[in-house]
N, C-alpha and C positions, 0 to 999 in steps of 0.2 A: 504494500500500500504506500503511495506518496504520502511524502513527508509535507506538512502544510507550517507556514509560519506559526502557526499556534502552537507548535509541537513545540516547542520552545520552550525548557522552562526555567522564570526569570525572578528571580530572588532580588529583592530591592530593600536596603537598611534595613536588614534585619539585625531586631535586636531579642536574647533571651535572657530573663531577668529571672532568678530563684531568692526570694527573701526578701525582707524590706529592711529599712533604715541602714544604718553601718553593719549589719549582717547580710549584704545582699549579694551577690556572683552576678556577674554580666557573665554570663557562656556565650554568648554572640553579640559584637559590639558594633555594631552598623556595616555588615556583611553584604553585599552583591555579587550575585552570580549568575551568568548565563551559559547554561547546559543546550548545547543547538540539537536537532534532531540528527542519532545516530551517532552523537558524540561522546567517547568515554572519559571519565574525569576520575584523577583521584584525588580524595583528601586525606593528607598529610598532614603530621603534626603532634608531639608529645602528647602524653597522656594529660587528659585537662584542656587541651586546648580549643575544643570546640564542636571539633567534627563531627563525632557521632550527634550532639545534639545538629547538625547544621543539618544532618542525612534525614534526623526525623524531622523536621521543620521543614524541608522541602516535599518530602514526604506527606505531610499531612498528620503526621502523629502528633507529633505537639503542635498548639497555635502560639506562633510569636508572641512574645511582648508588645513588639511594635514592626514595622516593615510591611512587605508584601510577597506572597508566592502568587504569579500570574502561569496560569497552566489553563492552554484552552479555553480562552476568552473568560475563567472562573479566576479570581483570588480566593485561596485557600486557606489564608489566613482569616479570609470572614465568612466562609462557608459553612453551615450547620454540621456538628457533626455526624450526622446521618448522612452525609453528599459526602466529606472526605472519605468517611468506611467502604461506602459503593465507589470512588475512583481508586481506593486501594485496592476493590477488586476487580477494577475493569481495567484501569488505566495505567496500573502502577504494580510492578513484580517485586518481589523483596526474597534474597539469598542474604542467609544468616552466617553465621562463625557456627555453630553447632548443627545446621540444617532445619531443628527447632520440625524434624518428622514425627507424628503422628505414631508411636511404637507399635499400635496394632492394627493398626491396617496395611495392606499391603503398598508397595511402593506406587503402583497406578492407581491408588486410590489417595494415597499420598499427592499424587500428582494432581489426581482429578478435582483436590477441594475447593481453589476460589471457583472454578468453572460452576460447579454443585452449590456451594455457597450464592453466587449469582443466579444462582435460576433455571441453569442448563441440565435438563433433564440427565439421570445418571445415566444414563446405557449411551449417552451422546459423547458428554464428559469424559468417560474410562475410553470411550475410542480416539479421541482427541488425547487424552493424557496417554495412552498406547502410541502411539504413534510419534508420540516428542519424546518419550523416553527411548524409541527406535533410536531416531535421529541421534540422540547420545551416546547413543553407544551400550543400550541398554534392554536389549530386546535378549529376551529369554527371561529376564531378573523380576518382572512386572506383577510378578505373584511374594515374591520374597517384601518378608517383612522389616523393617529399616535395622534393627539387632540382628540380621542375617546379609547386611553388607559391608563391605568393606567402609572407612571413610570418604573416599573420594568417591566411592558408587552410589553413596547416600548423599553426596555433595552434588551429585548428575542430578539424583532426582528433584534436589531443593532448585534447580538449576531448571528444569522442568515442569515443576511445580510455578514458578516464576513467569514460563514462558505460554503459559498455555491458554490465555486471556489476550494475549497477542501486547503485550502493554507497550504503550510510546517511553516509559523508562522505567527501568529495572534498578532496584537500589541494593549494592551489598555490602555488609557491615562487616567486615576484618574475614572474608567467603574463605579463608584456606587458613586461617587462623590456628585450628584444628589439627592439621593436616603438615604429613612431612615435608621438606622443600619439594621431592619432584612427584610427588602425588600433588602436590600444593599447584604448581608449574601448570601438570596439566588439565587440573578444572580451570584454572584460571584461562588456558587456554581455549578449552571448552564455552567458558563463558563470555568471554570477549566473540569467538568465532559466534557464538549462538545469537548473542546480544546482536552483531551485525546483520549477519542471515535475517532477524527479525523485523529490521530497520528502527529496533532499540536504543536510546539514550541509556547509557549507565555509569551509575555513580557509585564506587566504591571509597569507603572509608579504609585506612590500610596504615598500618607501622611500618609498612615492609616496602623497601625503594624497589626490589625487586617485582612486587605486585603493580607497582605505579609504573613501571615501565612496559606493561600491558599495553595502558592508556595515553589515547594522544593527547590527553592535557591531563599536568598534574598541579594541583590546589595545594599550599602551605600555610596550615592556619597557625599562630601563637595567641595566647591571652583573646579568645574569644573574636580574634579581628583574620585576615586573610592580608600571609605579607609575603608573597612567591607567588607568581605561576610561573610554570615553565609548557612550553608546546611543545610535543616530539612527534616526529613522523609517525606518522599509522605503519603496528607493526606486523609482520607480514607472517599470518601464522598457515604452519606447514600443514602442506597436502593431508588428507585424513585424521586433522583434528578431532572434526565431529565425528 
């Protein structure tokens, strides 16, 4: 599907405020960011410094302090939250550090839940979430439950799980965090390849310089403000990733 200007999404002074008086945290200190469609970002940045609150703020999980998230002609920051919850499950994929799978059910039902959650009848859903856990590299495994894979196999299906709403951006939070350097390597590589194929914006939060170099744009947050970008070439991931 073409990408339209609205695919865009454009963070404006944002600010996150926890506590009042002289006990207060500024976690986001007048932040702007613009994620274009199909572009990968990471955020970078010592413990404390912002990120992960930045990932759920654009997100839709928390509502700012003050600022603005412009996503498809909506700001999210003054959306009800019964509209944010529904574009988290239509518009918006989230891969975890832990997967955060569902233990008893099997992994294509794993996969199938925003699809099921949104309204898509199951026996539609499991054939859509069959079909993208193919693509990963995961056909056979669709009946095994998330304690009968390996970590990176359960990293595929959070990866799946993600993709299967077709969302304009995919958000992951430290995704291989988990996971050994080259089990690490290749979801990461999984999911950049997957996030494109989809025509996906993805924003991962990350410690790791080696995961940012996934991403053609990396974000440096300190003290709640953003003081780095860097842009690198789109990296050229090898023949039968997925």
């Amino acid at each position: 599907m073409e990408a339209h200007h609205t695919d865009r999404l454009v963070a404006r002074d944002l600010t996150q405020v926890y506590g009042d008086g002289p006990f207060a945290t500024r976690a986001l200190d007048g932040v702007g960011l613009i994620v274009e469609p199909g572009e990968s970002v990471a955020i970078m940045g010592p413990s404390g410094s912002g990120k992960t609150t930045l990932l759920h703020v654009l997100a839709g999980i928390l509502t700012p302090t003050s600022g603005s998230v412009g996503w498809r002609g909506a700001d999210l920051a003054t959306l009800p939250d019964t509209d944010r919850t529904r574009l988290r499950r239509t518009d918006f994929g989230f891969v975890f550090q832990s997967g955060r799978l569902l233990p008893e059910l099997p992994a294509v039902e794993n996969a199938a839940l925003p699809l099921m959650l949104a309204g898509v009848p199951r026996a539609s859903a499991v054939a859509i979430a069959r079909a993208e856990l193919g693509r990963l590299g995961l056909g056979g495994l669709e009946e095994r439950r998330p304690g009968e894979l390996s970590g990176g196999q359960a990293q595929r299906v959070a990866i799946a799980r993600a993709l299967v709403g077709h969302p304009g951006v995919i958000f992951a939070d430290e995704p291989t965090g988990a996971l050994d350097q080259t089990t690490g390597q290749e979801v990461l590589s999984v999911l950049t390849a997957a996030a494109a194929a989809n025509g996906a914006s993805l924003v991962i939060v990350t410690h790791d310089a080696g995961v940012a170099r996934h991403c053609t744009r990396t974000v440096t947050m300190r003290d709640g403000r953003i003081v780095r970008e860097h842009v690198a070439a789109p990296r050229t991931v090898p023949g039968g990733a997925l």
